[in-house]
N, C-alpha and C positions, 0 to 999 in steps of 0.2 A: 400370709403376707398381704399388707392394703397394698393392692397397685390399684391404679387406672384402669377403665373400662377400655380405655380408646388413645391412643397416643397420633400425633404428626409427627412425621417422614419429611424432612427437607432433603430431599439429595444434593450432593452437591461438586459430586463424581465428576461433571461437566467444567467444574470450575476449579474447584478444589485439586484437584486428580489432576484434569490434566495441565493444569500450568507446572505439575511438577515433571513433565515426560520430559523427556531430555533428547528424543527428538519430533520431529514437528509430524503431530497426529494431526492426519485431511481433513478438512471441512467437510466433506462425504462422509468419513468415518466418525466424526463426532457428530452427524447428524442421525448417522443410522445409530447408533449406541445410544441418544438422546431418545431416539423412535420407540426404541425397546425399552426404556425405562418407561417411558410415556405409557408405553402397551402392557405394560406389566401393574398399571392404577397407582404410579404417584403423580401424585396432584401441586407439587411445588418443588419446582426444581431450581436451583441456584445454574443459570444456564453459560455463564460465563462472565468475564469481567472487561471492562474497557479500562484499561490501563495501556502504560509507554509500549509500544512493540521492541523497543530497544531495551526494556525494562524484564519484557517476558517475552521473547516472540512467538510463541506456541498461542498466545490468546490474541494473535496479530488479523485475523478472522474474526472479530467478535461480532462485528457488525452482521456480517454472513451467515454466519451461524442464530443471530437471532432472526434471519431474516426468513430463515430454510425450517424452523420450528411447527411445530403441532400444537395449537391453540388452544381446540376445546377442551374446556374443561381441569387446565392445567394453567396455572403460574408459575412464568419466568422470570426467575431476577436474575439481574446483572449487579456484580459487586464495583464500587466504583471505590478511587481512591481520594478523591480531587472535584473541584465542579466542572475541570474540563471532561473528566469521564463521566459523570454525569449529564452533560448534556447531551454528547455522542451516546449515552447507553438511553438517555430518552428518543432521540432523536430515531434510533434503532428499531422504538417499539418494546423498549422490556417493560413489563407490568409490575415491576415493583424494584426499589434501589436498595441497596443494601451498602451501607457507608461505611467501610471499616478506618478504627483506629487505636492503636495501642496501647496499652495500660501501662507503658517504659516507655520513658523518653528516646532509649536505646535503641529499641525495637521498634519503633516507629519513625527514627530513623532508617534504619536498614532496610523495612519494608515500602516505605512511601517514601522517603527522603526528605522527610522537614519533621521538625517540631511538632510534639502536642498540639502547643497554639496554635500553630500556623494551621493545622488540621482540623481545630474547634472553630476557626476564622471562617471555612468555605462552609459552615453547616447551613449560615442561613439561606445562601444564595440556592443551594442544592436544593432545601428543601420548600422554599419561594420557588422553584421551578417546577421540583414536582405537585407542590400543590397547584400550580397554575393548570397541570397536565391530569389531575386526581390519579396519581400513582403515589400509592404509601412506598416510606422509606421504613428500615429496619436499620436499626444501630446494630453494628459488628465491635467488640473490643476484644483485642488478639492478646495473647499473652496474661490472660486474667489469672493462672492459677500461678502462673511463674515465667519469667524471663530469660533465657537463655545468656544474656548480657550481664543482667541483676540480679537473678535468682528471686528470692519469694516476694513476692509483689500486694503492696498492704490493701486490703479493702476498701482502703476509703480512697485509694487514686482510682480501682476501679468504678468504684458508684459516681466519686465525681462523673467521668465521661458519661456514663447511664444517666446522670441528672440531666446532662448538658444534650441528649440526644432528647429525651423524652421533653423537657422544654420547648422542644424545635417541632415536638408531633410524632416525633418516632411510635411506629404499632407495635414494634417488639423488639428486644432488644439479645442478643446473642452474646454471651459468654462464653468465650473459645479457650479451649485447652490447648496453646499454638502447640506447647512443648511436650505433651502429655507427664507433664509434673504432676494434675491434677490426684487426689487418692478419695477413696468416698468417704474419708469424714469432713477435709475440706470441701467437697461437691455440696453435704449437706449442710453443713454451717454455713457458704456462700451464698446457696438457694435460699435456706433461710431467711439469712440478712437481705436477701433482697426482696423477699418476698412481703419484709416487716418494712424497708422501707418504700417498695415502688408497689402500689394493690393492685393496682389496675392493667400493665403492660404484659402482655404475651415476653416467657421467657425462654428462652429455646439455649440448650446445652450443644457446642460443638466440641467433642472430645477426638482427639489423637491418640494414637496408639505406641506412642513414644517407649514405654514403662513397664505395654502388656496391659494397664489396666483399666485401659478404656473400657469395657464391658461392664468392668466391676462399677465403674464410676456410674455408668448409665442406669445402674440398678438402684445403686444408692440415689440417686435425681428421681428416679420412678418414685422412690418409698415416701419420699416429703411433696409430692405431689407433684412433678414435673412432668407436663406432655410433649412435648417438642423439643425435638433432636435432629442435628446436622448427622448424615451418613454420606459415605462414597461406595456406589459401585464396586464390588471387588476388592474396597482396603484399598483402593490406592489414594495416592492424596503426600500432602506433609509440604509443608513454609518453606520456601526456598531459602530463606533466612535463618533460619534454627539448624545447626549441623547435626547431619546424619538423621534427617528428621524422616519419622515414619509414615505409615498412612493415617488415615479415618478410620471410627468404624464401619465394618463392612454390612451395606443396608441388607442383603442378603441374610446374614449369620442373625444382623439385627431384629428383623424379619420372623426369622425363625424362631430365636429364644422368646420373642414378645407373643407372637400369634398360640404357640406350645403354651405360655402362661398364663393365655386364657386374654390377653390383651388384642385389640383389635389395633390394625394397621393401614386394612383397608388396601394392602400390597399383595398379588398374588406372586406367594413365593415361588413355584415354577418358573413363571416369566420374567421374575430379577434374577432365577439364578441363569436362566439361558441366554438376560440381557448383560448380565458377568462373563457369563462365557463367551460370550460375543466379545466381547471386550477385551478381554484375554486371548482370542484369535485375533485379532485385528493387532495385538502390541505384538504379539509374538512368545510372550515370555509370563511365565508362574504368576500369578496376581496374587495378594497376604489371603484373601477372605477365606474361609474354612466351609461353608455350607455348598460354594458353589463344587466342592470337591467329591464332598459327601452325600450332599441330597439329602430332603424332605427324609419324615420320620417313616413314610408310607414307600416299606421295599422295592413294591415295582415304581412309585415316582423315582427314587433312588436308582433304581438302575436303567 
C-alpha cells in the first residue's frame, strides 16, 4: 500500500469535544486535558472557539482558556464563526483562525444562524484583521460530504466556498464530514477533485464517526495522498446541530493504526492515551475511543 511517510495530527478534542458536553467542563480541567495533549507532542491544537455563550455555553471561557495555554512549540487555533469572534479570538492571542462555514444553506443556518452570503460577507474584514496581526486563517466547510437537512451535497457548492476562502489567503482549507455520511470512495473522488482544482493549499480531512466509518475513510484520504486529519481526544466530539451526532475520530486509536503502518505522527501514543484517560476521569463516564482501553501493541505498555 502507498501511504505517507509522515502525516498532521490537528486535534481538536478541545473544541470539537467539548462544545458537545452537556455539562459545563472547568477552565482547570480543560486546561489540564489541553497540558496532556501538549505533553504527549501535538503540535496543533484547535484550542477552542469564540462564539455566542448563549449559543454554546460550555465555550463561554474561551478567552481563559487561551489565556491558561502552553506555547512552545505548539499552535492554537480558535474557530470563529463571525468577525466578531474573530476579533475577541485575536484579541485572545490564538495563533491561527479557523472560519468555519457550511456547504447547506440549511446547516449553516442552524449552526451560525445566517446565510451562506451573509457568512462569505465577513471574510474580508476577518481576514484584513488577521493579516494586519500575521495570524493565517484556515477555511472550515461543515457538511461537505452530506447534510443532515439536504442530504448529498454537490461538489461544486463545496469548492465554491474553497474558492471564496483561498481568494481571501486561506493556508488550508478543511473538508468536514459534520454527519459522518462521508464513505472512501466519495473521500477519494472529493480529495481528488480538489486536488485537480486547488494545487497549492494544505487540505486537511475532518471525519466523524456517525456511520462507523470514519477510519475507513481516513485510509482511503492516506491512499490518494492526504496528510492532514482533524482528531478528538477519546472520540468525543459531534455538531450540535446534526441529531444523534457522534464523535471524531479518536487521535489515540488514530495514532496507533498510522505509527503500526509504518506512518510517522510524531505523537507519543502512551501519552495520548493517558491524556484520554485523563479525560475520561475528569467526565466521569466511557469515552467511544478503543486504544485507550486496550493499550499499545507492547503487553507490558498494555498493562
Amino acid at each position: 500500500m502507498d501511504l505517507p511517510r509522515q502525516v498532521i495530527i490537528r486535534e481538536v478534542g478541545p473544541r470539537d469535544g467539548f462544545q458537545s458536553l452537556k455539562t459545563f467542563f472547568s477552565t482547570t480541567d480543560k486546561l489540564d486535558v489541553i497540558e496532556a495533549i501538549y505533553r504527549a507532542g501535538v503540535t496543533q491544537i484547535e484550542t477552542t472557539s469564540f462564539v455566542s455563550p448563549r449559543a454554546i455555553p460550555q465555550l463561554k471561557d474561551a478567552a481563559e482558556v487561551m489565556a491558561g495555554v502552553s506555547r512552545q512549540g505548539v499552535i492554537h487555533a480558535a474557530m470563529v464563526p463571525n468577525m466578531e469572534g474573530a476579533e475577541k479570538a485575536l484579541a485572545a492571542g490564538a495563533d491561527q483562525l479557523v472560519v468555519v462555514i457550511s456547504a447547506t444553506e440549511a446547516h449553516n443556518r442552524a449552526n451560525v444562524r445566517r446565510g451562506i452570503d451573509a457568512s462569505l460577507a465577513d471574510l474580508d474584514g476577518i481576514f484584513f484583521l488577521a493579516r494586519q496581526q500575521l495570524v493565517p486563517v484556515v477555511g472550515a466547510i461543515a457538511v461537505a460530504f452530506g447534510c443532515p437537512y439536504q442530504g448529498d451535497v454537490p461538489s461544486a457548492d463545496v469548492f465554491d466556498i474553497a474558492n471564496a476562502y483561498l481568494e481571501k489567503g486561506a493556508v488550508s482549507v478543511i473538508l468536514a464530514d459534520t454527519t459522518g455520511m462521508a464513505t472512501p470512495i466519495r473521500v477519494t473522488n472529493l480529495a481528488g477533485e480538489f486536488q485537480r482544482r486547488f494545487s497549492e493549499p494544505e487540505l486537511i480531512f475532518h471525519f466523524h464517526n456517525n456511520r462507523g466509518i470514519a477510519m475507513a475513510n481516513l485510509l482511503a484520504a492516506l491512499t490518494v495522498g492526504v496528510i492532514r486529519f482533524d482528531t478528538a481526544l477519546g472520540g468525543i466530539g459531534g455538531c450540535p446541530y446534526v441529531p444523534q451526532a457522534s464523535g471524531n475520530l479518536a487521535t489515540e486509536d488514530v495514532v496507533f493504526m498510522l505509527e503500526d503502518m509504518g506512518v510517522y505522527t510524531g505523537i507519543d501514543l502512551s501519552k495520548i492515551i493517558q491524556a484520554a484517560r485523563l479525560l475520561e476521569k475528569r467526565l466521569g463516564y466511557t469515552l467511544p475511543g478503543q486504544v485507550m482501553k486496550s493499550g499499545p501493541r507492547d503487553p507490558e505498555k498494555a498493562a
